[in-house]
MDAnalysis code that builds the backbone (N, CA, C; Angstrom):
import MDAnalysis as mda
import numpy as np

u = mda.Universe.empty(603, n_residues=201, atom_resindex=np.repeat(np.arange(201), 3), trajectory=True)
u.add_TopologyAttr("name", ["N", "CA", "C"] * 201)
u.add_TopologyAttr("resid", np.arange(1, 202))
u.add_TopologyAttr("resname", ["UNK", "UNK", "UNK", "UNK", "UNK", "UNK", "UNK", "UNK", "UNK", "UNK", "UNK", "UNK", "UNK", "UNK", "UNK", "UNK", "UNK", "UNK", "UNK", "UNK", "UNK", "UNK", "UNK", "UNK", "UNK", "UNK", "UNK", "UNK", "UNK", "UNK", "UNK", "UNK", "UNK", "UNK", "UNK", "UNK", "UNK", "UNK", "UNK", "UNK", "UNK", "UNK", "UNK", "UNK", "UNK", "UNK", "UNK", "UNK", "UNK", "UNK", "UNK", "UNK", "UNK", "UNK", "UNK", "UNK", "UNK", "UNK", "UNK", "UNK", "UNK", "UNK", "UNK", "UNK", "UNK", "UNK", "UNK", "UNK", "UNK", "UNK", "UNK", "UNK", "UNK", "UNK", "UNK", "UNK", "UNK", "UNK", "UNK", "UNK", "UNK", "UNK", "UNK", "UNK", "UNK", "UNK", "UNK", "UNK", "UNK", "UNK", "UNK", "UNK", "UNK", "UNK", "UNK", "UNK", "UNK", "UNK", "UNK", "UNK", "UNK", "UNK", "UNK", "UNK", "UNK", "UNK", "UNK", "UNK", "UNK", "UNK", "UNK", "UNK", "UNK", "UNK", "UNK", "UNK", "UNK", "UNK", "UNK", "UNK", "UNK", "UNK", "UNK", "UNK", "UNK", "UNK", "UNK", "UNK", "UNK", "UNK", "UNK", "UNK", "UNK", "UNK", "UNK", "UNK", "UNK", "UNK", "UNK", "UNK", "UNK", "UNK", "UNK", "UNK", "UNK", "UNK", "UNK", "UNK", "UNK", "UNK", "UNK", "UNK", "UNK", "UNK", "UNK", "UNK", "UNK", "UNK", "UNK", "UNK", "UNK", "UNK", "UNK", "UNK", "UNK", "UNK", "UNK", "UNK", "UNK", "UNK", "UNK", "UNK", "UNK", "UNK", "UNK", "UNK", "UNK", "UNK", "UNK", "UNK", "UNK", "UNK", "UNK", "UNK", "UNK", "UNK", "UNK", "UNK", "UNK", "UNK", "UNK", "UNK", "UNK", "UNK", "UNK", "UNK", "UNK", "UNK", "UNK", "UNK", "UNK"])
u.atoms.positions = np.array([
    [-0.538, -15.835, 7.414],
    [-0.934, -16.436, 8.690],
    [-2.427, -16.696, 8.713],
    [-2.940, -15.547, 8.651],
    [-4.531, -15.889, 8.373],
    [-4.729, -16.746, 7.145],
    [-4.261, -17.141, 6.255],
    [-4.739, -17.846, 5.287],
    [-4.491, -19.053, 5.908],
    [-3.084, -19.584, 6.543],
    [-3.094, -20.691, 6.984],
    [-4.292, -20.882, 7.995],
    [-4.655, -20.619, 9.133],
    [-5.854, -20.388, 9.961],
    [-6.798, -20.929, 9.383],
    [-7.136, -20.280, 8.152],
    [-8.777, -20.856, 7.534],
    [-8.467, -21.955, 6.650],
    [-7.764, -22.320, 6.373],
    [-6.854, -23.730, 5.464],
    [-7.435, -24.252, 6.595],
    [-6.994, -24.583, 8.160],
    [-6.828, -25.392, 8.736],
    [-8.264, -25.743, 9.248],
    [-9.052, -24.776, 9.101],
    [-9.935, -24.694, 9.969],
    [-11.220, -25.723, 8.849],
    [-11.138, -24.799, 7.924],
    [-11.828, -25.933, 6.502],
    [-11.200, -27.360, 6.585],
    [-10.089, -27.863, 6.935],
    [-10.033, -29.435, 7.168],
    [-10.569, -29.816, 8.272],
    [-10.580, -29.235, 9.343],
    [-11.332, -29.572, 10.604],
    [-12.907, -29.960, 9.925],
    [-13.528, -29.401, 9.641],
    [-14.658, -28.869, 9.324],
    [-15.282, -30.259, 8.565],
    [-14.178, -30.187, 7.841],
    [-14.252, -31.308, 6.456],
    [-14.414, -32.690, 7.438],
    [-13.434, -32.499, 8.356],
    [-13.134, -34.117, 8.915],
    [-14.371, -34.350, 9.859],
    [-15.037, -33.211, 10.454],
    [-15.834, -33.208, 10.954],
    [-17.500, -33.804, 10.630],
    [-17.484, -33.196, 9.314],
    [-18.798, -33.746, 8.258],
    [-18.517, -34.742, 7.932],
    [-17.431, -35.532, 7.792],
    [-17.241, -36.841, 7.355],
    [-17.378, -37.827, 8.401],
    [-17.260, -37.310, 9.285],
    [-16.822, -38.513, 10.440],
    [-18.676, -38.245, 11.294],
    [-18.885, -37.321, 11.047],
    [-20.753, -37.171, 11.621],
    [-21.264, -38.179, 10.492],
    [-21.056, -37.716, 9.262],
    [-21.602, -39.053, 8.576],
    [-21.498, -40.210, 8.537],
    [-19.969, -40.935, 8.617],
    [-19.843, -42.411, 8.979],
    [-20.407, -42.472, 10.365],
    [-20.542, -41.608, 11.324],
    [-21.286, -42.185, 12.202],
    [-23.025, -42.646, 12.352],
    [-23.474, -41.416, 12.034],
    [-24.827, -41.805, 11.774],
    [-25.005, -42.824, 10.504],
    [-24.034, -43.319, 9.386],
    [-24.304, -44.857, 9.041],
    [-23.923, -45.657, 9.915],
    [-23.487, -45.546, 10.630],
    [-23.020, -46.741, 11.441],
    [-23.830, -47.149, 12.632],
    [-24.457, -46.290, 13.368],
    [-25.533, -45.928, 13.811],
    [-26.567, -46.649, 13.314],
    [-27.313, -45.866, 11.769],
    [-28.323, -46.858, 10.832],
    [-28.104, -48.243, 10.675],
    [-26.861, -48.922, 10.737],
    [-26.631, -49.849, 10.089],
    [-26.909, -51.016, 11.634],
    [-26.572, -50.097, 12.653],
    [-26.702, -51.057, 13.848],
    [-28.181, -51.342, 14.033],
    [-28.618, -50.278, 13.936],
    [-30.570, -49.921, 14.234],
    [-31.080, -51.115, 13.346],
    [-30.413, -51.086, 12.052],
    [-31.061, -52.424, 11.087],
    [-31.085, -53.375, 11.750],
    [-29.939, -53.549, 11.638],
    [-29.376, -55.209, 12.582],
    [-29.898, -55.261, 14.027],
    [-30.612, -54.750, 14.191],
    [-31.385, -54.764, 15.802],
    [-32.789, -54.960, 15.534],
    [-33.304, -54.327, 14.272],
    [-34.537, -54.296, 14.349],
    [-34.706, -55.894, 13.673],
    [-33.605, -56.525, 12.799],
    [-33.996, -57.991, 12.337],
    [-33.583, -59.110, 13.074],
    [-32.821, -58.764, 14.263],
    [-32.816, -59.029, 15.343],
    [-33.498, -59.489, 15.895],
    [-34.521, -58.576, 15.976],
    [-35.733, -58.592, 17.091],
    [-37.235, -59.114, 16.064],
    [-36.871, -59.673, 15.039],
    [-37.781, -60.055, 14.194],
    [-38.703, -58.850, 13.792],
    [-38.050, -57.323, 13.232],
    [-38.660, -56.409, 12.645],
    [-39.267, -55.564, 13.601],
    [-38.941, -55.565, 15.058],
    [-39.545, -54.845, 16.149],
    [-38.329, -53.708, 15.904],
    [-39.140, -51.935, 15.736],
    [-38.301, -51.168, 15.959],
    [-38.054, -50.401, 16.831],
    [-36.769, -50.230, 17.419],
    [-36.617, -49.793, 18.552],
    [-36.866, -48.406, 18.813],
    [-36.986, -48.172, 20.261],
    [-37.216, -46.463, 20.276],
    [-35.905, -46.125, 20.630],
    [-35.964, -44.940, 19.242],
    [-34.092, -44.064, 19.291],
    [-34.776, -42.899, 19.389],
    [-36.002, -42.633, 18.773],
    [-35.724, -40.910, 18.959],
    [-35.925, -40.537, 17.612],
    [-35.243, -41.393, 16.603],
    [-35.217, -41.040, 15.136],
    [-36.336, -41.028, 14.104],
    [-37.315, -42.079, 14.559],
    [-38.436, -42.962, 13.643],
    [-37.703, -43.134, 12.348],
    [-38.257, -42.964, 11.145],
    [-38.272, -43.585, 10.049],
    [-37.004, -43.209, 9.522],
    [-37.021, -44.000, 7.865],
    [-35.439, -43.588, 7.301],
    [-35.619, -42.362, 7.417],
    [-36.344, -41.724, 6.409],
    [-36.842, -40.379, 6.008],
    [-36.163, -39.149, 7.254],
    [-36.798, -39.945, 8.490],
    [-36.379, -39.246, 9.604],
    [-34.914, -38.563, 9.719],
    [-34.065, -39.908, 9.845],
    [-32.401, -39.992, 9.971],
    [-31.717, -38.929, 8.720],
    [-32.088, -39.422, 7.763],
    [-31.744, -38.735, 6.747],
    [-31.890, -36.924, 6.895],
    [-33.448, -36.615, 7.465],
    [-33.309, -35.589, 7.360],
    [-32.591, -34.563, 8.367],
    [-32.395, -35.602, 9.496],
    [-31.835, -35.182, 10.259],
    [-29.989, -34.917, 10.194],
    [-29.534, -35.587, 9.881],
    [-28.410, -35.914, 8.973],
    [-28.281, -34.792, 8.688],
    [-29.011, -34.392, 7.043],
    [-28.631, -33.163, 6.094],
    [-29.039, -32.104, 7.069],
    [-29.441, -32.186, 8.047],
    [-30.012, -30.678, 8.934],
    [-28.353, -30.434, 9.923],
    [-27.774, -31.530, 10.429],
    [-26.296, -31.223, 10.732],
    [-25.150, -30.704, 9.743],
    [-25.568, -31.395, 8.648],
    [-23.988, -30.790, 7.934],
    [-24.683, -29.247, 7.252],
    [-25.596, -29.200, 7.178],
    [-26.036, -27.794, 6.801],
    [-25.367, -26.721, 7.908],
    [-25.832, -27.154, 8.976],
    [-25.284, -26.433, 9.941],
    [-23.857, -26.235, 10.137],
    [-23.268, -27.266, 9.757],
    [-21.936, -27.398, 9.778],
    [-20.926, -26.379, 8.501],
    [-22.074, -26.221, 7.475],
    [-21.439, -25.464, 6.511],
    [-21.507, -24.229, 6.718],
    [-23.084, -23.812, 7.226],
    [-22.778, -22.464, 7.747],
    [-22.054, -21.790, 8.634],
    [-21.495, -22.679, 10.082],
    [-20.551, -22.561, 10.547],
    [-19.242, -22.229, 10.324],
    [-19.326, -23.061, 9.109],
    [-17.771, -22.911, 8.777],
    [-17.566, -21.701, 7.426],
    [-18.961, -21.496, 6.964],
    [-18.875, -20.155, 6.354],
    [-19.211, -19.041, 6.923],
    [-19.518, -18.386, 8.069],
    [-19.275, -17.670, 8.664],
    [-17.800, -17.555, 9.161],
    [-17.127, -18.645, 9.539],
    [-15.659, -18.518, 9.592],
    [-15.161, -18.086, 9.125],
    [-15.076, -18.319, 7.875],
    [-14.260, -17.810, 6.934],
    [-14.410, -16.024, 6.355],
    [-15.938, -15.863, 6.388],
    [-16.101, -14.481, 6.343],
    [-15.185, -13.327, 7.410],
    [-15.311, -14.089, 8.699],
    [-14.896, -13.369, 9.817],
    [-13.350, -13.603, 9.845],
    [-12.643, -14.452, 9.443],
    [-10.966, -14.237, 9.043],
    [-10.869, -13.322, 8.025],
    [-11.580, -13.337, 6.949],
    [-11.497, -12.803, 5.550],
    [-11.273, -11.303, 6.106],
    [-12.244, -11.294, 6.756],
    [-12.582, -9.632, 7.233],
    [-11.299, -9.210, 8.191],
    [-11.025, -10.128, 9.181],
    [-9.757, -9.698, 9.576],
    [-8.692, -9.549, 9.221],
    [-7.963, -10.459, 8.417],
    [-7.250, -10.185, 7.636],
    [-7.051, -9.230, 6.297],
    [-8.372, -8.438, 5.893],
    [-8.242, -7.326, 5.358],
    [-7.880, -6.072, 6.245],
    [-8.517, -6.607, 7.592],
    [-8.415, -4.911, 8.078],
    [-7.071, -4.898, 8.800],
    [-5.719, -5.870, 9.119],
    [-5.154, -6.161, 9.516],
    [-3.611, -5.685, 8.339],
    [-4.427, -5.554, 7.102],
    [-3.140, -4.818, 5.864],
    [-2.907, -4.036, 5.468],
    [-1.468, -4.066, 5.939],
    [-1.061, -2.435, 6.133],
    [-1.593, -1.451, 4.511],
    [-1.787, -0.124, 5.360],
    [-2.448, 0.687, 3.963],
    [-1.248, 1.042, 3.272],
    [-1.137, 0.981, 1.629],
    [-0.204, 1.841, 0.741],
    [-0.172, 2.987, 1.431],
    [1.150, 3.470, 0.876],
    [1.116, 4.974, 1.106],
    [0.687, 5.788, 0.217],
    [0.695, 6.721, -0.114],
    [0.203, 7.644, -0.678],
    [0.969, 7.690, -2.339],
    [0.599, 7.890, -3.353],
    [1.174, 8.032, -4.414],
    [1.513, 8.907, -4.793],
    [3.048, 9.592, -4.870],
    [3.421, 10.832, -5.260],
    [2.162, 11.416, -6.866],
    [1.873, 12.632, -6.654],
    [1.472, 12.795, -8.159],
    [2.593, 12.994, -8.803],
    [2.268, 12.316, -10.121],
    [2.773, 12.523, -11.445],
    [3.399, 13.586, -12.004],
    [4.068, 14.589, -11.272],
    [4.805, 15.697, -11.494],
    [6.083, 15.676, -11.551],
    [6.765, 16.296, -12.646],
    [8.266, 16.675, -12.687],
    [8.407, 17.784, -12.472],
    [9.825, 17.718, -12.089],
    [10.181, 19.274, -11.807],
    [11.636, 19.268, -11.952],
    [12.236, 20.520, -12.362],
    [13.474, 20.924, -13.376],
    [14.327, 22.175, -12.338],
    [14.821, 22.052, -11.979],
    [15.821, 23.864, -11.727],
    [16.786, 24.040, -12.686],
    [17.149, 25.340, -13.102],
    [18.483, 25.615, -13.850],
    [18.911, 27.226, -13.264],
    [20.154, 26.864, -13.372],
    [20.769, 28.197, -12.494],
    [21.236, 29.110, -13.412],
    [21.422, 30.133, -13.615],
    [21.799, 30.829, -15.066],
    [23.418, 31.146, -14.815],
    [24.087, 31.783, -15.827],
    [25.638, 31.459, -15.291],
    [25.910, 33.236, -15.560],
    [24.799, 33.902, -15.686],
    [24.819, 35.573, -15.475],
    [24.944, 35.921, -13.549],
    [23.720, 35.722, -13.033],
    [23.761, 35.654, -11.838],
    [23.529, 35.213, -10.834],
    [24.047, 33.176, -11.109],
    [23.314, 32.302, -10.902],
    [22.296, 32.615, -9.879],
    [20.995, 32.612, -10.420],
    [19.494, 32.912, -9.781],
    [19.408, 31.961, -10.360],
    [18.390, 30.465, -9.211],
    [17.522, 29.465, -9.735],
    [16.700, 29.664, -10.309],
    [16.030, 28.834, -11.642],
    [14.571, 28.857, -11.952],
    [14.023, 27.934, -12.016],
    [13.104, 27.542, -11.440],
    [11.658, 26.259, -11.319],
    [11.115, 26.007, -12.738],
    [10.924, 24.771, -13.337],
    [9.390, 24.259, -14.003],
    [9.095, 23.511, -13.544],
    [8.034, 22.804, -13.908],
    [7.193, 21.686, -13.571],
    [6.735, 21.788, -14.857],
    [6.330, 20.108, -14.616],
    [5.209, 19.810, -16.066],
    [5.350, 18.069, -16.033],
    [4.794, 17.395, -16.612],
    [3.933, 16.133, -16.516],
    [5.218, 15.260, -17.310],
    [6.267, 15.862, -17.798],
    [7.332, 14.949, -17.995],
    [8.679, 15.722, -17.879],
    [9.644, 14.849, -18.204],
    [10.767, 15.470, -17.725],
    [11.571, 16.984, -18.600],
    [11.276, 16.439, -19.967],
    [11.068, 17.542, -21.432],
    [10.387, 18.626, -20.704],
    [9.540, 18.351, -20.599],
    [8.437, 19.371, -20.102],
    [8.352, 20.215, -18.929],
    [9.125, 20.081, -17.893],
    [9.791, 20.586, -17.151],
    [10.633, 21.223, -16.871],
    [11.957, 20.709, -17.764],
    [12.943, 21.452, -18.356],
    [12.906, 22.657, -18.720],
    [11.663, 22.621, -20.118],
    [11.467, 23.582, -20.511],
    [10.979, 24.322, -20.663],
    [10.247, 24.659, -19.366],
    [9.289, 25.784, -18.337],
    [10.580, 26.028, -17.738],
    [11.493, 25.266, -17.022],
    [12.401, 26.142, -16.318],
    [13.517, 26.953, -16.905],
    [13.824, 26.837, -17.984],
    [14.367, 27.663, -18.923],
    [13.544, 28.800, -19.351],
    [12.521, 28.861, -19.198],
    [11.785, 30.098, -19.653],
    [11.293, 30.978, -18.735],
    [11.320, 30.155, -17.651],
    [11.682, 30.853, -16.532],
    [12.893, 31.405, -16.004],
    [13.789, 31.283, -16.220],
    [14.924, 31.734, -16.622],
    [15.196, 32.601, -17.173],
    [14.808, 32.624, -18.714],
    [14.488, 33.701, -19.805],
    [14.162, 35.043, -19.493],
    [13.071, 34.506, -18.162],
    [12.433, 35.888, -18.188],
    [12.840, 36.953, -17.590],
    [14.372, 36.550, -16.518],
    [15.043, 37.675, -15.893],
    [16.526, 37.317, -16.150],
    [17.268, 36.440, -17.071],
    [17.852, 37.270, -17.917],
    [18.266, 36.462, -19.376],
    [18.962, 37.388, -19.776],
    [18.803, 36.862, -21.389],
    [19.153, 35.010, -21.780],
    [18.400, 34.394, -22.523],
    [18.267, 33.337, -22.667],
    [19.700, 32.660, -22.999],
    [20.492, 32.831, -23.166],
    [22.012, 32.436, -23.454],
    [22.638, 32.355, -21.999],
    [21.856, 33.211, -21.063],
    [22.588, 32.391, -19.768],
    [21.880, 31.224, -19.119],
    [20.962, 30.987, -20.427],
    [20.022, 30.047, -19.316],
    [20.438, 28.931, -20.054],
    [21.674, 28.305, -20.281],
    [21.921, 27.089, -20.700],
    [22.860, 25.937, -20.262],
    [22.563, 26.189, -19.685],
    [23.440, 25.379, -18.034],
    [22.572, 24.117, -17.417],
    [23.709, 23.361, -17.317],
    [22.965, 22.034, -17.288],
    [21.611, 22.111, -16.308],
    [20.425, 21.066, -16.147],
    [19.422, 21.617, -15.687],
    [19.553, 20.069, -14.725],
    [18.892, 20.511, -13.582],
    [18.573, 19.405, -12.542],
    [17.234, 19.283, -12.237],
    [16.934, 17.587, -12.501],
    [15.309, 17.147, -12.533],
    [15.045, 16.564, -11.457],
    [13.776, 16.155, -10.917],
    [13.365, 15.012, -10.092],
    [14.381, 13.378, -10.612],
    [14.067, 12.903, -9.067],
    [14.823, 11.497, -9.761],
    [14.225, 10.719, -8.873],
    [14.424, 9.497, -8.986],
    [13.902, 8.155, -8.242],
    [13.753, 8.641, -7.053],
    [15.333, 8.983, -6.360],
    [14.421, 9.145, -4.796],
    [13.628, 9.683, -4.212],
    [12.908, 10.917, -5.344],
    [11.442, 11.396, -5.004],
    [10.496, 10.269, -4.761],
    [10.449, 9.170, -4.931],
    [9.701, 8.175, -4.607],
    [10.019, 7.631, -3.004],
    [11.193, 8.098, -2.823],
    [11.172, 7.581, -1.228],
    [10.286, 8.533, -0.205],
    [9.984, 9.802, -0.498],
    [9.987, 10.800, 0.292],
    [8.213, 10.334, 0.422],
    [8.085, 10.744, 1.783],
    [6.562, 9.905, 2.465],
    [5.925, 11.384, 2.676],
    [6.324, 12.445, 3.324],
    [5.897, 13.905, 3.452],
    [6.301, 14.731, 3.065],
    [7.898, 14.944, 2.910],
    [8.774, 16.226, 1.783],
    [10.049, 15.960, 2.456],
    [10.632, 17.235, 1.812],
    [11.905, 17.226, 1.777],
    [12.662, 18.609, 2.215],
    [14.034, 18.339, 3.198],
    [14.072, 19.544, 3.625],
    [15.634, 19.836, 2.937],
    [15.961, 21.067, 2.599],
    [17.408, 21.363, 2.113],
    [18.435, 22.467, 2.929],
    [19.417, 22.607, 2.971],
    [19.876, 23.177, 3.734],
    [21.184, 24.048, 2.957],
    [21.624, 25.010, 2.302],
    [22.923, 25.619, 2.028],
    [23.394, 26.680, 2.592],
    [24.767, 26.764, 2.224],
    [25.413, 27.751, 2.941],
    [26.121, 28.567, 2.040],
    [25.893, 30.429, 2.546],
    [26.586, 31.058, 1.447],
    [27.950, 31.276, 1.846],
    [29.162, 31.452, 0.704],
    [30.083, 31.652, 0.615],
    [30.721, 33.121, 1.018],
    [29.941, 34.296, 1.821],
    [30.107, 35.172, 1.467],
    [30.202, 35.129, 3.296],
    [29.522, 35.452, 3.797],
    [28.957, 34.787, 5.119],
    [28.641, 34.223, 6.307],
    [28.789, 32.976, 5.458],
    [28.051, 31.642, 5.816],
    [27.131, 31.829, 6.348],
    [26.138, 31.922, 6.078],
    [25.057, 31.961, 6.591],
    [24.370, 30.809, 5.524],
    [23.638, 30.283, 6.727],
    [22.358, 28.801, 6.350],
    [21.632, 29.469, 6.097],
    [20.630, 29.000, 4.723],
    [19.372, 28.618, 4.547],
    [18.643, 27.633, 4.112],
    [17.369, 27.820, 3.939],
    [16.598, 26.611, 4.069],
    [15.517, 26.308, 3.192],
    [15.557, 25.258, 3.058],
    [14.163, 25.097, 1.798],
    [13.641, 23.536, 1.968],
    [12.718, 23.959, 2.084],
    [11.830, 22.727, 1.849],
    [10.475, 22.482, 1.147],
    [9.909, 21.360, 0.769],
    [9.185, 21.161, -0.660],
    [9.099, 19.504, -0.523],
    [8.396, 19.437, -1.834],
    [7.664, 17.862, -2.099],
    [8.599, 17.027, -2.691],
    [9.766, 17.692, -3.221],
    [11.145, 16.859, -4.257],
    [12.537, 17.711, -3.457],
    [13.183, 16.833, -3.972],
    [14.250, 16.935, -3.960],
    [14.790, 18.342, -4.525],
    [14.427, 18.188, -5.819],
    [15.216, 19.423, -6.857],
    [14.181, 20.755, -6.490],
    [12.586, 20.789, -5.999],
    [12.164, 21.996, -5.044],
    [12.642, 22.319, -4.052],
    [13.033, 21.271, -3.206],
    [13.990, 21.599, -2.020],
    [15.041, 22.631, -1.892],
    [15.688, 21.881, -3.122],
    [17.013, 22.929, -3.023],
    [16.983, 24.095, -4.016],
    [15.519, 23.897, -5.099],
    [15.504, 25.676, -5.622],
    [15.101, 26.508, -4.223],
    [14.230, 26.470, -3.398],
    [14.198, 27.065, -3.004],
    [14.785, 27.566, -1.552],
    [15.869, 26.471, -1.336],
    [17.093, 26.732, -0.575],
    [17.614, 27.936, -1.441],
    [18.138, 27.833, -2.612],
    [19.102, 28.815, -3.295],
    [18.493, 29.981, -3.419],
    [17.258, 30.092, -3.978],
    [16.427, 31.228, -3.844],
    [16.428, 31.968, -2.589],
    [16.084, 31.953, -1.596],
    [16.028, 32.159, -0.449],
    [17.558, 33.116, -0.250],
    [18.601, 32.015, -0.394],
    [20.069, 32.397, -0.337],
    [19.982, 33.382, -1.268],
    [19.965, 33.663, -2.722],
    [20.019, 34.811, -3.520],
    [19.654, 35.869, -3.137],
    [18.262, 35.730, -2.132],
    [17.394, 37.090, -1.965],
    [17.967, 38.068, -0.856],
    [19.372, 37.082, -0.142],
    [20.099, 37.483, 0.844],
    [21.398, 38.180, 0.361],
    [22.144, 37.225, -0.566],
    [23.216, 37.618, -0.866],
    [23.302, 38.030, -2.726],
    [24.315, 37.982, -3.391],
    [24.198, 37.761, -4.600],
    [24.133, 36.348, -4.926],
    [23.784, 35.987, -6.047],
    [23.730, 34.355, -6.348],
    [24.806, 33.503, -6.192],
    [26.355, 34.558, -6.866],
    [27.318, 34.186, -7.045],
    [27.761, 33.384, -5.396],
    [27.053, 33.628, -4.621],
    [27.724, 33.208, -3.361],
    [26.972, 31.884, -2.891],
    [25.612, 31.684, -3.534],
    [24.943, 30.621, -3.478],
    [24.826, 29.419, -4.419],
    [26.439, 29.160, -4.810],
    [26.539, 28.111, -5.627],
    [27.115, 26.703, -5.171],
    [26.756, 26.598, -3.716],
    [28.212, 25.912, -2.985],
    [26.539, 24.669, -2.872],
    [27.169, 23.127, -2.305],
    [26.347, 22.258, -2.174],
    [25.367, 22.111, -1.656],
    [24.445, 21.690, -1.548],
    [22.896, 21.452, -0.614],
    [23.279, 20.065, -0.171],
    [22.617, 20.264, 1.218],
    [22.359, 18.743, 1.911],
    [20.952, 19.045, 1.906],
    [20.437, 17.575, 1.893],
    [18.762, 17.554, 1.622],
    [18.304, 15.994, 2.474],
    [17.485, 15.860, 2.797],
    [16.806, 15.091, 3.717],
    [15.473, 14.688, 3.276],
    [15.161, 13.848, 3.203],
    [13.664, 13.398, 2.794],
    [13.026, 12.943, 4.131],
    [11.631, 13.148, 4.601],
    [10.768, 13.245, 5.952],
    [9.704, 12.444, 5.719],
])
């Protein structure tokens, strides 16, 4: 919209300097024909000499350019401050849970790729109980961490219970470790294996 605006406004501008100029020739051209007219008597305009007209001339469209470049500065400027800001760029972090199949207890990594994440959360794992239960499929960040504008909230329920808990975090797959966590520290794990609903905010 603003671009159209100053499009339009630069042809104005344009038609404007053009048409000041055919006038003041047309103008000159009458002043001639008056002054040989009058057998070389020149009339009083106001203008005196060529020199005069002329400079007077280039002293309008000067003006006319600065006019119309200040215009354009002052759309330019509005139309920057008028665009909408990006949002924020998730950082560059992955993140991994894996549940162990001893007593399913979640474990967290993070790390700068998805490999790398993984396998912090397996060793986290490792470290409370023996590494052979920690081989269970593992759940990573995924695309729709890119939707999430402030975080993410998770919600499960134990089987033992029912009792809700809650987790919330910057991803998806933090969300719901620490939904399950939470649930473990209540019940045994075994009862916190049932689905998460999760919400991005």
């Amino acid at each position: 919209m603003m671009a159209f605006i100053r499009n339009s406004l630069v042809i104005v501008f344009s038609l404007a300097l053009l048409m000041g100029a055919s006038t003041a020739s047309a103008r000159y051209s009458d002043e001639v024909g008056a002054q040989a007219g009058q057998g070389g008597v020149r009339p009083s305009n106001g203008y005196g000499n060529n020199e005069e007209r002329v400079r007077v001339l280039e002293t309008r469209v000067g003006q006319l350019e600065y006019s119309l470049y200040q215009i354009n500065q002052r759309l330019a400027a509005l139309e920057t401050s008028q665009r909408p800001q990006p949002y924020p760029t998730q950082p560059q972090e992955m993140a991994c849970m894996v549940v162990d199949s001893l007593v399913y207890r979640a474990s967290l990594g993070k790390g700068r790729t998805k490999l790398e994440a993984e396998a912090n959360a397996r060793q986290a794992c490792a470290s409370s109980v023996h590494s052979s239960y920690c081989q269970t499929a593992a759940k990573c960040s995924d695309e729709r961490d890119l939707q999430v504008r402030q975080g993410v909230m998770c919600v499960l329920k134990d089987t033992l219970v029912s009792r809700t808990y809650k987790g919330e975090a910057k991803t998806f797959v933090e969300a719901e470790y620490q939904a399950r966590k939470v649930c473990a520290e209540s019940v045994h794990g075994s009862y916190c294996r049932a689905e998460v609903r999760c919400e991005a905010f």
